[in-house]
C-alpha positions in Angstrom: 0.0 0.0 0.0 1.6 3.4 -1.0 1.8 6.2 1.6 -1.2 8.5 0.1 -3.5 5.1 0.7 -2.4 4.7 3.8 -3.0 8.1 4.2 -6.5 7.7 2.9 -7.1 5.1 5.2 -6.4 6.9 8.7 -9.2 9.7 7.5 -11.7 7.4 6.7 -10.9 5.1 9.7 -14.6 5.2 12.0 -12.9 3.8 15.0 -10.2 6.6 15.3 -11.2 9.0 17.9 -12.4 12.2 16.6 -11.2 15.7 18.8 -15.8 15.8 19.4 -15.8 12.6 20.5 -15.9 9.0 19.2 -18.8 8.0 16.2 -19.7 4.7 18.0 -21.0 6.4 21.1 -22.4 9.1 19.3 -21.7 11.1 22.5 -19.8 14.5 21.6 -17.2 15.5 24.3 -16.0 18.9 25.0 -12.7 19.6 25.1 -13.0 20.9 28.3 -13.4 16.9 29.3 -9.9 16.7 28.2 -8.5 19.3 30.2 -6.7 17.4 33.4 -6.0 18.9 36.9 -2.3 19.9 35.5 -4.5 23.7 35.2 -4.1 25.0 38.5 -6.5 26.5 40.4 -7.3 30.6 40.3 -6.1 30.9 43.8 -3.0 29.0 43.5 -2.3 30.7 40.3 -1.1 33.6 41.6 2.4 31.4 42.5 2.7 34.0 45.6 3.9 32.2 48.9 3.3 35.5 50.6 -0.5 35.5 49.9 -3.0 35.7 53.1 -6.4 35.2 53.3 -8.4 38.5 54.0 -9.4 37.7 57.3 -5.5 36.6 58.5 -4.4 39.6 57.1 -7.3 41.6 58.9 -5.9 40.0 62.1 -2.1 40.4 61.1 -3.2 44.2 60.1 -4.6 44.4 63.9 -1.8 43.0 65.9 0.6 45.3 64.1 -1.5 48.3 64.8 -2.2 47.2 68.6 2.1 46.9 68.6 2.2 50.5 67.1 -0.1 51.8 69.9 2.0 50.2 72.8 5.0 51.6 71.4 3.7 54.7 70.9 2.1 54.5 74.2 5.4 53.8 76.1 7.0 56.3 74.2 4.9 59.1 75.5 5.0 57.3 79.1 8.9 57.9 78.9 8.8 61.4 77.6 6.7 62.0 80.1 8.7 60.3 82.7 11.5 62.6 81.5 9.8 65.5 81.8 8.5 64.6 85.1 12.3 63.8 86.6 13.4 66.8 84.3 11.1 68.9 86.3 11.8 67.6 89.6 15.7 68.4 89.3 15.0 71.5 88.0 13.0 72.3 90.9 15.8 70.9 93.4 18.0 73.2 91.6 16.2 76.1 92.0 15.4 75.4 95.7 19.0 75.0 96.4 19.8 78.5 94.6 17.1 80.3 96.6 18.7 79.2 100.2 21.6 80.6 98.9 20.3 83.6 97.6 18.4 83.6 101.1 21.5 82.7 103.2 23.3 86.0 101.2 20.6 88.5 101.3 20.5 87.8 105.0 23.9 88.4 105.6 24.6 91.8 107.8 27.4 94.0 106.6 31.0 94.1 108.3 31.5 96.4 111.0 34.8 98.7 110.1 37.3 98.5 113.1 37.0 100.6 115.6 39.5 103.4 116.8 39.1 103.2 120.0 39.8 99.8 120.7 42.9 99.6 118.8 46.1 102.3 119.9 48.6 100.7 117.9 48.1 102.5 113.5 49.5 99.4 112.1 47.5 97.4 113.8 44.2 99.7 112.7 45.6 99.9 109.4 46.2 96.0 109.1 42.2 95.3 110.2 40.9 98.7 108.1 42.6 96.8 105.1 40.9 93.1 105.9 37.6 94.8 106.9 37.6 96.7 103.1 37.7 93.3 101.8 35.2 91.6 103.5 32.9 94.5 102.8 33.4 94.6 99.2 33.2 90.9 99.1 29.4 91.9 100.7 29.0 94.1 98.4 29.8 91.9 95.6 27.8 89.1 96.8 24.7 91.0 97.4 24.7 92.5 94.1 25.7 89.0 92.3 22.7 87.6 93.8 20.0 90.5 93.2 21.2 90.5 89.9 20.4 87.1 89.4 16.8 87.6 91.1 16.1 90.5 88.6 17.6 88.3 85.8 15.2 85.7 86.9 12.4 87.5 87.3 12.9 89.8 83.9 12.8 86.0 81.9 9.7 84.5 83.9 7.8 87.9 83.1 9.0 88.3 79.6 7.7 83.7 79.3 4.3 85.0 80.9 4.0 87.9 78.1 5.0 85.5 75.5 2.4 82.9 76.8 -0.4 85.6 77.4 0.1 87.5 73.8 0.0 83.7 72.4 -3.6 83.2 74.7 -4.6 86.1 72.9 -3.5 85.4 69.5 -5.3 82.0 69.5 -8.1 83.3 70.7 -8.5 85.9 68.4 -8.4 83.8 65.6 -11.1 81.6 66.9 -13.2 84.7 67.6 -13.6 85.1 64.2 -15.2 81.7 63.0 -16.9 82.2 66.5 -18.5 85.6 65.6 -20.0 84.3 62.2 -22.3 82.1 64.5 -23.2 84.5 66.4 -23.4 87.8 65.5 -23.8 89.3 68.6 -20.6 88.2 70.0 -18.3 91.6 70.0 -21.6 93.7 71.6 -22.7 91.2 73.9 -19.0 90.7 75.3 -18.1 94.4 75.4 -21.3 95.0 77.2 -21.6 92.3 79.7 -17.5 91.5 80.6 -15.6 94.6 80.4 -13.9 95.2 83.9 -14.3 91.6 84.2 -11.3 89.8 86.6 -8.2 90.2 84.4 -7.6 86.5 85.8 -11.2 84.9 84.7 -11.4 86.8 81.5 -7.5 84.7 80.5 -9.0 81.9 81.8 -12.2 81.8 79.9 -10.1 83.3 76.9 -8.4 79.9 77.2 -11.3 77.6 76.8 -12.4 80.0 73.8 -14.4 82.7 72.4 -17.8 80.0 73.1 -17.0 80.3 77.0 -16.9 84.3 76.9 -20.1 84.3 75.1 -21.8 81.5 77.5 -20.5 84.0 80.4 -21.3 87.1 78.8 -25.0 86.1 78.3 -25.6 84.7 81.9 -24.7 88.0 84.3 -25.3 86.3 87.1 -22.9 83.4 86.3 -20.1 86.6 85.3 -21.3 88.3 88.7 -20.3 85.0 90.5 -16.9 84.6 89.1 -15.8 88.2 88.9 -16.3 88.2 92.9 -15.5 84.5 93.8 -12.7 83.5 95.6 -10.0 81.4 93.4 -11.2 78.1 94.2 -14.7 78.8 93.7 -13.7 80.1 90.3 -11.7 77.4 89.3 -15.1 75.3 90.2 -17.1 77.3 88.0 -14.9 77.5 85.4 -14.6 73.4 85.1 -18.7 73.3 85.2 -18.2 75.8 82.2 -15.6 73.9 79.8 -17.5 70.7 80.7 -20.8 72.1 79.8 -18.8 73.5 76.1 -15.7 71.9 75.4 -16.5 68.3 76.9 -14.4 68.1 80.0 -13.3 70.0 82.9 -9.6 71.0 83.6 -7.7 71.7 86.5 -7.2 75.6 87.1 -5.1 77.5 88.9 -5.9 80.7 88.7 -3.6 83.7 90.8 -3.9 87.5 91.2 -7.6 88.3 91.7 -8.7 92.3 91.0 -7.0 92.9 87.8 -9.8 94.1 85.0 -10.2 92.7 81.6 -9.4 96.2 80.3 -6.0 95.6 80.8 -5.6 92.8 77.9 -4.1 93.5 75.0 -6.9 91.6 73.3 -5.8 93.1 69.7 -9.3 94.0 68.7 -10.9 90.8 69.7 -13.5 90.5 73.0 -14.3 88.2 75.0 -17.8 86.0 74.3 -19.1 82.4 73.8 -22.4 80.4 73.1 -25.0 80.1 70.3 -28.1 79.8 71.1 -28.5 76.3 71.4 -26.4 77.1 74.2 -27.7 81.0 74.6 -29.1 81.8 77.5 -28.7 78.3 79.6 -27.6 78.3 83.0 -24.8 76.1 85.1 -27.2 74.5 87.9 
């Protein structure tokens, strides 16, 4: 048989398998029958070792972020441990410098010697001479340490303006998204807190323009802190930034008689409270 009749034959051959399927079943296969299990599945084709199911990495996600927080947590536990032990030497410092500032300051001046208990001039001169020493070393020490007190108290007054101007400055700027709630606010604040206790017009400047207004529309409440002793103030002023800022804090609040008047308040006055607020009352 020559090659094209063998050829010929294989075509025409009913018992070779077709690709559809085989003519004596009559049953047509599709060539997806044919594909085997060497096609991997969708999730393993990726060929990533690193993948993780969504709700492992949800959990991995969460540990890391708890380990975060505790890190960041014992971080500010130590800063704050600093600052505490900071603090605390300072202070020690500082007390140790005032006793002997104290010790100085207390110190009486040298006596010059005296002519009439001493006949012999060299003698006077000799004790004129140590007694001009010890008094300019008085002189010296006195001045070193009052220099040092005026020094001292020149940079705690300049800190306190810095930190009062910065008060101001803040709240000024919330004064004005304050003011476009409510209207009023300059009017009803120059009106109702002007000579108010330079003390409880900073400390209500520091809770915000909403506490000034609250105050400044309740005269009463203003009456009671203007002539309240300090810790009744700080009382009232905790019932007022819990009522409006969502928490009270500890005050301390010194110098009682000073007048609002006195601020520097750059244009801005004090006031606080729309109306949802207007008008209420601390029971």
């Amino acid at each position: 048989m020559s090659e094209i009749e063998q050829a010929v034959d294989v075509t025409t051959d009913e018992s070779a398998p077709s690709e559809l399927g085989t003519i004596d079943s009559g049953e047509v296969q599709s060539q997806d029958d044919y594909t085997t299990d060497e096609t991997p599945k969708k999730e393993a084709q990726t060929g990533n070792d690193d993948f993780i199911p969504d709700d492992q990495l949800t959990e991995k996600v969460r540990k890391r972020f708890d380990t975060l927080t505790a890190k960041a947590g014992d971080a500010e536990r130590e800063r704050s441990r600093e600052a505490s032990e900071k603090a605390a030497l300072q202070a020690r410092l500082d007390a140790i410098d005032k006793a002997y500032e104290d010790q100085v300051l207390a110190q009486q001046p040298p006596a010059p010697p005296s002519t009439e208990d001493i006949f012999d001039l060299e003698e006077f001169e000799r004790k004129n001479q140590a007694y001009l020493l010890e008094r300019d070393a008085f002189i010296a020490g006195q001045t070193e340490v009052r220099a040092r007190q005026q020094a001292r108290d020149e940079f705690a007054q300049q800190a306190q303006a810095q930190k009062t101007q910065q008060i101001v400055n803040d709240y000024t700027a919330k004064v004005q998204e304050f003011a476009k709630e409510a209207p009023d606010f300059q009017s009803v604040v120059q009106q109702n807190l002007s000579g108010l206790n330079e003390a409880v017009a900073m400390e209500l400047m520091k809770i915000g323009p909403d506490a000034s207004y609250y105050v400044a529309k309740n005269p009463e409440l203003r009456n009671q802190l203007h002539f309240a002793d300090e810790r009744t103030q700080g009382r009232i002023l905790g019932q007022i930034e819990a009522k409006i800022a969502g928490g009270p804090q500890p005050r301390n609040i010194t110098g009682a008689g000073a007048t609002i008047d006195g601020l520097n308040t750059t244009g801005a006055t004090l006031e606080s409270d729309p109306i949802a607020k207007h008008g209420a009352r601390i029971e």
